[in-house]
Structures are given as C-alpha cells and as structure tokens.
N, C-alpha and C positions, 0 to 999 in steps of 0.2 A: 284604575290600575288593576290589573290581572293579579289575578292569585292562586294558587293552587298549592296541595299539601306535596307534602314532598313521597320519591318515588321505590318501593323497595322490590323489583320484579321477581317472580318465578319462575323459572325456564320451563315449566310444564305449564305458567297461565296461557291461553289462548292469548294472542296478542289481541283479536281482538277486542280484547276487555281492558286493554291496555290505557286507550286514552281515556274512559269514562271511569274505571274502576280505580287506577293507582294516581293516576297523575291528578283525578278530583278536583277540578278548580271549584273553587267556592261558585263561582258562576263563569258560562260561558264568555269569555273576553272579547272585544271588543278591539281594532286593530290601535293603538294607540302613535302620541310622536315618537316613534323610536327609529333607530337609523337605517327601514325596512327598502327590500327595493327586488327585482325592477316591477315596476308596473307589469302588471301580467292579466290575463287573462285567470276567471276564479272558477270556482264550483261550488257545489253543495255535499252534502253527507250522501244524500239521495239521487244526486246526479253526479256523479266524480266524471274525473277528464277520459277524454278516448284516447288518449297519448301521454309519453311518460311525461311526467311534471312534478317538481318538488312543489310540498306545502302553499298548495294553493286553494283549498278547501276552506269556506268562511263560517262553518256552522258545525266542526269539528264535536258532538260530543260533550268529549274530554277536553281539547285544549282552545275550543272557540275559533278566531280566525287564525289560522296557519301559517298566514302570514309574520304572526308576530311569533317567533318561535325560540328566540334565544330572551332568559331570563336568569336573575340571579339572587342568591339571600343570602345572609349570615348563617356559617355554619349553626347547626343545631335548632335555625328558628322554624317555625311550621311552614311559610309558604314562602314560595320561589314568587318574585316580582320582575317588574319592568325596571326597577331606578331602587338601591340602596343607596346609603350614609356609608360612606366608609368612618373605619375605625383604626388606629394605631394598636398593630397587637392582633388582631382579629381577622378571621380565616373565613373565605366569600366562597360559597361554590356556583359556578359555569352551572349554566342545561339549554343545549337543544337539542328541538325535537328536530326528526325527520321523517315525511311521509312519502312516500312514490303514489300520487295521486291515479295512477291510470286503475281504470275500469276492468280489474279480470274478468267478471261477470258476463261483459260483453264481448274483451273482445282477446281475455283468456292468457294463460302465461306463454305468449308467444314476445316475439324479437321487439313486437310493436310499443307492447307496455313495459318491457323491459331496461333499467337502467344500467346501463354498460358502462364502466367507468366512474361511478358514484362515491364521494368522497368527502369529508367535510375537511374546514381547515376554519380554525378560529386566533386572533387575538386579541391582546391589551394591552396599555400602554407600561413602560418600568416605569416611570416616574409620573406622576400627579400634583398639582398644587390644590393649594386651599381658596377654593370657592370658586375653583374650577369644574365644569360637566366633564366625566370621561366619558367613555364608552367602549365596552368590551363587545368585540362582533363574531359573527361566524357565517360564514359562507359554505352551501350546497352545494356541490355541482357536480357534473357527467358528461359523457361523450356525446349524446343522444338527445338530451330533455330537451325542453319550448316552455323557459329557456332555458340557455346553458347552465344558467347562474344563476340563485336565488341567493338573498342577504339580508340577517337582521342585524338588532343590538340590544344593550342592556342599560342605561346608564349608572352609573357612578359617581356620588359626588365627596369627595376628602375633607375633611374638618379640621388639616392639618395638611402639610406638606408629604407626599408619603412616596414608598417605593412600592410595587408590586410585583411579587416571587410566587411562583407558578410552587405548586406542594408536589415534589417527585414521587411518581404514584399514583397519584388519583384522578388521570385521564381514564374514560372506562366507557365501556360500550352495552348498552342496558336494549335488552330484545328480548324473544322468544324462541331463539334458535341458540345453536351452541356458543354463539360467542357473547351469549349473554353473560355481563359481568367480568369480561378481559381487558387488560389494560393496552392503552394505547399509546403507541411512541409520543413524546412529547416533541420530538423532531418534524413527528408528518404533521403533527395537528396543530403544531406553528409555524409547522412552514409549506409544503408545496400542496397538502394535505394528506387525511389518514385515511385508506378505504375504507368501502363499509360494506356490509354482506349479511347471511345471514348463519350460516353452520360457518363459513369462513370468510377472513379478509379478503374478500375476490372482485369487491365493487361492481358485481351483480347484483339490483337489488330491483326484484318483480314489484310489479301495483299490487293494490289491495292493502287496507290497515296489518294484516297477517305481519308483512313484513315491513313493519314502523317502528320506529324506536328512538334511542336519544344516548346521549354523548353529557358527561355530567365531567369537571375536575374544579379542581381549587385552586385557590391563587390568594395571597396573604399580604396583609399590606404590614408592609416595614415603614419603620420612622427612627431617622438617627438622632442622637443625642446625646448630649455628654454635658457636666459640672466642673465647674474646675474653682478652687480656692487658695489666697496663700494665706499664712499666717505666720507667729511667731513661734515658737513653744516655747511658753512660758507665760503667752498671750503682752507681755508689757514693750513696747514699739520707744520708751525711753533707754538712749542709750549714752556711754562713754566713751572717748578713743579710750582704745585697747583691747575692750569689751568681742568675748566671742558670742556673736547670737545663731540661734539655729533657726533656720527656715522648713516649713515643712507644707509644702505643694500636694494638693488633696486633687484626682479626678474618678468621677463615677459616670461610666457609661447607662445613663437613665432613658436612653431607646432602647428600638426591639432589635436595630441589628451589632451583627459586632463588629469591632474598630479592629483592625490591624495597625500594627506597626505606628503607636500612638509614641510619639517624642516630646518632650521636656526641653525647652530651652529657660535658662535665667540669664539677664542679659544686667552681669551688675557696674555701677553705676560708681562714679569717681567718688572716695571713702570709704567704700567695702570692696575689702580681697577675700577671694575663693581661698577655704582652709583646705588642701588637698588631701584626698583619700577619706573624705568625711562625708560625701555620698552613700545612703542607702534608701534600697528600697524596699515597701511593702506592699504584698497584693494576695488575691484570692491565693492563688500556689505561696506564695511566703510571707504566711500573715505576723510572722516572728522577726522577719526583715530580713534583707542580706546587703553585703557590701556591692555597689555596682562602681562602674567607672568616674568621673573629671569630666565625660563629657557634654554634662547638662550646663559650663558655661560656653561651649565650644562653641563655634558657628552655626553647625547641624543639629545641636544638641545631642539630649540623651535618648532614644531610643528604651521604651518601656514595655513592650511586648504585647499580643494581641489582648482582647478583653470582651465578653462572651453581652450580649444585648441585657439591659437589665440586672446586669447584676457583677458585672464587672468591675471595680475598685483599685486603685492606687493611691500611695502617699509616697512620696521622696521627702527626706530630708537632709541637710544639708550645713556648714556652719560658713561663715564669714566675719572676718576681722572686722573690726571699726577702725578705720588708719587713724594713726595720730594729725593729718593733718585739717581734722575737720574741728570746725569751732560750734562753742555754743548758740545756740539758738538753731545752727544747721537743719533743714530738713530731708532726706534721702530719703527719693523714692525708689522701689526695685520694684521689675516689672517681670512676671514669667509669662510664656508662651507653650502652649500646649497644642500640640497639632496630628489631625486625624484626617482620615480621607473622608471623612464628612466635611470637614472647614478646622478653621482655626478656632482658639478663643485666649483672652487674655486677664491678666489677675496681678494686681501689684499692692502693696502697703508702702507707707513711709515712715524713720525712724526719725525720732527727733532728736539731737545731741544737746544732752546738758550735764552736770555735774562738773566738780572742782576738775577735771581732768581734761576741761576746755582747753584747747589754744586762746589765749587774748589774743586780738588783734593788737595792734601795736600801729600807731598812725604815724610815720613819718613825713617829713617834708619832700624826701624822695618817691613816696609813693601819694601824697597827698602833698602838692604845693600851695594850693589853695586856702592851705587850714593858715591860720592869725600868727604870723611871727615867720610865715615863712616866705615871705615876699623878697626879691635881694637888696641890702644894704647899699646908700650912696658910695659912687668912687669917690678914694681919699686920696688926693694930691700930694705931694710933699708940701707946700703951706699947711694942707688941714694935718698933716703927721707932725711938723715942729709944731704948731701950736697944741697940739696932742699932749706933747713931750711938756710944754711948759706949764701948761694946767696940772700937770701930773705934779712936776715939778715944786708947783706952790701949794700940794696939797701934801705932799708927801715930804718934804726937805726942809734941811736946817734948821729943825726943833727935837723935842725931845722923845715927841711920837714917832720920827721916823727911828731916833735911837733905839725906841722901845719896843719898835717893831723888830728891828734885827736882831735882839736880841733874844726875843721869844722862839723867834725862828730857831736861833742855834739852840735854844735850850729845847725845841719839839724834837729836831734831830737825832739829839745826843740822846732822847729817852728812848727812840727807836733804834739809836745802833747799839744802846745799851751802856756808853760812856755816861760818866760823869756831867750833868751839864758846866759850862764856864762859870768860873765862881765873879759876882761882879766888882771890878777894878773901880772901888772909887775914886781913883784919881782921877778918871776919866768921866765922872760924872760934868755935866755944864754949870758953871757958877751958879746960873738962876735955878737951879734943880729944887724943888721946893722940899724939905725933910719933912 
C-alpha cells in the first residue's frame, strides 16, 4: 500500500520539487488493485511521452506509478493511502494528482504537448454499508490527450452503516501558479467536471512536472441514530382503577446527523384514557418544559421538532386514567412510537392492576352456563305441579307448626310496619296444644 506524507504547497516552490519534496511518499508506490484504467501506454521520469497524456509515468519520483493517483486518509493522520476504515463522526480527505506527461524538452510548449480542455471530475457514494468495499474515484480528462480519459480510485470500507457529506469548502486546487490554493465548485467537481490551469481555470494545461498538481477536498461520514425509552414517573408499573399515572417518553439523538421533524405517537390501549392538556415537553431549547398539544394520541402523533446529531434530547410527558373497568390481576400494555427520517423505533411497559379498588368478576349463569347449578331444570307437567301441591300440603298443614308459622309471620310484619304485633287468642289454640 502507498503512502505518502501529507501536502502543504508554496506558490513560489518550483513545482518541480513538487512530487519528491511535499508529496514524500515513504517509498515509491507500486500500481496496486485499485479501480485504475484504461490500459495505456507508460513512460518513465527520464523518457516522458511525446504527446499529451495524463499520469502515465511509472517511476514518478514523488508519487511512483501515476497511474494510481487518487488516495485518501483521516483527516489529521500523516499519510494519504490506497484503502481507509471508515469511521462514524470522522472527516476523510480526497487527493489527486495530476500530471500532463508530454516532453517540453523535446518537443516544447507547442499545441502538440498541450492539454486543451483538461478537467478533472471526482465522486463517492451517499450511502455505504458495513462490510461493504466503496470506492471514491476521479477521472482526468481533455479535448486532445491519448487517451481521452484516465481513472482511478480509493477504497473505503464502513464499520458501520454510514452516510457521506462532501465538507462545503474544502474542494482546492494545489500548484505552482496563481490558482494555487482556490477553491473549487463542488458542482463541476461532481458533476460534468472542474478545469484545471495554471494562473487560471482555462483547462490549458502544458507538459512537463512545472505544471502538475493535485486537487484535495473532504467528505465526512454520517451515521444516524436515536434512543428512545418509556417509563413511569414514579418508576412503580402497579396500579388502581381511578389511579392517574404519568408517562414520560425519553428520546436522544446518539448519531452524528440531525433528525428533523421527529413525532411521538402513544397509541393507548382499552383501560387507560388520555388526561387532556397534560402533555409537555422538554428539550435542549426548553429544558424547564412547556405545555404542547393532545396530539401525541392522535393518528399522526405529536410532532417534537428538529434535534442537532449527538446531542439532541427530549422527554414528553404525559398522564392517563386507569378506567374503572379493569380488574385485578389485569395487565396493560402501552406501546409508543417514535419516528424519524432515519426509521422508526418502538418502546412500551405494562401496568398491573391490583388493590381493593378491583372490579370482581362476578360469574353468572348468563355469562357462564357451564358453571354447576346452571344447567336447566326438568319440565313440570300439571301431574308433577298437584303432586307438588300435595307434598307441600302434608308437610305444611293441619298442625300446629303450620299455625305457628303464620303467626310469626304477622307478628315479623307488625314489628316492620311498626304496629303492635297480635296479642295471642287462646281460644283458638288446638285442644292437643301442649302447655
């Protein structure tokens, strides 16, 4: 793998001093697998081409073979490579070079070695997965050269799922003429491409190392992210009908980019009613809370507002009734939904009802026929109702328990309507009455 230190130019160095003095590879490279093309015809340092030709030079010096011309590091690390790790949170920079290989020496700054129309144009992918190969490329080209088109690459591999955002700014053009060190549209240089020149963007650009140089910008890997939690406040999940409990929905944006228009939905569940106007929320701007809307049971939910990568925070909370109609042993679950233009994610607890404040159930024969006594009684014919009558008859009649019976009766009456009960007539007692 190539290496080389990283590049800080002078617009007064000689370019060139350019590829062996600043660009310093620990050692001359070696063309490696990278996404390089097309096959072309080469040169040497000491023989260059007679015509114009991008980086086709195999014993550069400074950068080795020419071919492999686009490289990449971690910002801040010492040497630019073939293949980084990407990382979540961390800033990669772009470089290539470019050389117009024709021979001044020989055959001089005429039309011959001249590249007319010379431009580069580089990209990379927005999205990445994990333990997939990227590759970030850049293509040369001109009106004139043999060939048209020269192309490498870099690779890239994620250790994570990742996004990558181009850093606004730090496309730049690194030479020895005036436009050393100016930035470059980020529109030409990802899309139909950026000239290149040397005192100006004019995509003239003559043979000879003089006028060589390189194209450097950065590009940042994003990775989305978010937490989400419910709980109780008060932490205890036991509860009573009538009981108001408060819920309080925690989410923290723990990626690098930010979530817009992140929503709250609780979607609650037969036994708890929404207490209206008991919605609030708190976040970075209102870490003391404020009242928001009733919308967090609504269909769309509630709507909680952007939240910056890393360190963006909310809590809603919220109360709900326990209906009277739930019983002991009960268990409710409530479920919230928290949703971003990253994806969804989901969080629920469940309450358990118990205490004196239960509904019993109550088992009847109309709602349980099955239960012992509830099965239906034979039909009673008028035979089985007179012999009804007469069993009755000879347990109840003409003795002195049935007298004695009626006579309690009147006397329970008379102590509920408040009369006197009847005083007893003994003349009407039965001969055998026993004293």
């Amino acid at each position: 793998m190539k290496q080389h230190l990283p590049k800080s130019i002078l617009a007064t160095l000689a370019i060139s001093m350019l590829a062996g003095a600043l660009i310093n590879f620990a050692s001359a490279s070696a063309l490696v697998d990278t996404p390089w093309g097309p096959d072309r015809t080469t040169f040497t340092w000491d023989d260059p081409a007679p015509y114009a030709t991008f980086n086709s030079i195999t014993d550069n010096p400074g950068v080795g073979d020419e071919r492999n011309f686009v490289q990449i590091r971690e910002v801040n690390q010492q040497y630019y490579q073939d293949e980084v790790t990407l990382e979540a949170g961390k800033t990669y920079e772009v470089y290539i070079y470019y050389h117009n290989n024709a021979d001044a020496h020989d055959i001089g700054k005429t039309a011959i070695g001249i590249a007319d129309g010379a431009a580069v144009k580089s990209s990379f992918p927005a999205t990445v997965k994990a333990g997939e190969r990227a590759t970030v490329t850049a293509t040369i080209f001109a009106n004139d050269t043999n060939p048209l088109a020269v192309w490498d690459g870099a690779y890239m591999n994620p250790n994570q799922d990742l996004y990558l955002r181009y850093v606004p700014g730090t496309a730049t053009i690194h030479n020895g003429g005036a436009l050393n060190g100016q930035s470059i549209g980020p529109d030409y240089l990802f899309g139909d491409g950026a000239l290149l020149g040397y005192n100006n963007f004019s995509g003239i650009l003559p043979g000879c190392n003089e006028y060589a140089g390189y194209i450097t910008y950065q590009i940042f890997a994003d990775a989305p992210g978010f937490d989400i939690s419910k709980s109780v406040v008060g932490d205890s999940t036991t509860v009573k009908a009538g009981d108001i409990v408060t819920f309080k929905v925690r989410y923290d944006n723990t990626g690098t980019m930010d979530q817009t228009n992140v929503v709250v939905r609780d979607t609650l569940p037969t036994g708890l009613q929404y207490v209206a106007g008991s919605a609030k929320l708190y976040n970075n701007n209102f870490p003391d809370g404020k009242e928001v809307n009733d919308d967090i049971i609504n269909e769309n939910g509630m709507s909680i507002g952007d939240y910056a990568g890393g360190s963006g925070w909310a809590e809603v909370t919220y109360q709900v009734l326990v209906e009277d109609g739930v019983n002991c042993g009960d268990e409710i679950t409530n479920n919230v939904t928290v949703s971003t233009n990253d994806g969804n994610k989901h969080a629920g607890l469940t309450l358990t009802v118990t205490g004196d404040n239960c509904n019993v159930v109550v088992k009847t024969c109309a709602t349980n026929p099955e239960m012992e006594g509830c099965q239906e009684l034979p039909n009673t014919g008028p035979l089985e109702i007179v012999l009804a009558i007469v069993i009755i008859a000879g347990i109840c009649g003409g003795g002195y328990y049935f007298y004695r019976t009626r006579k309690t009766l009147k006397t329970v009456e008379g102590n509920v309507s408040g009369k006197d009960a009847p005083k007893e007539d003994s003349s009407q007692k039965p001969d055998n009455m026993v004293k």
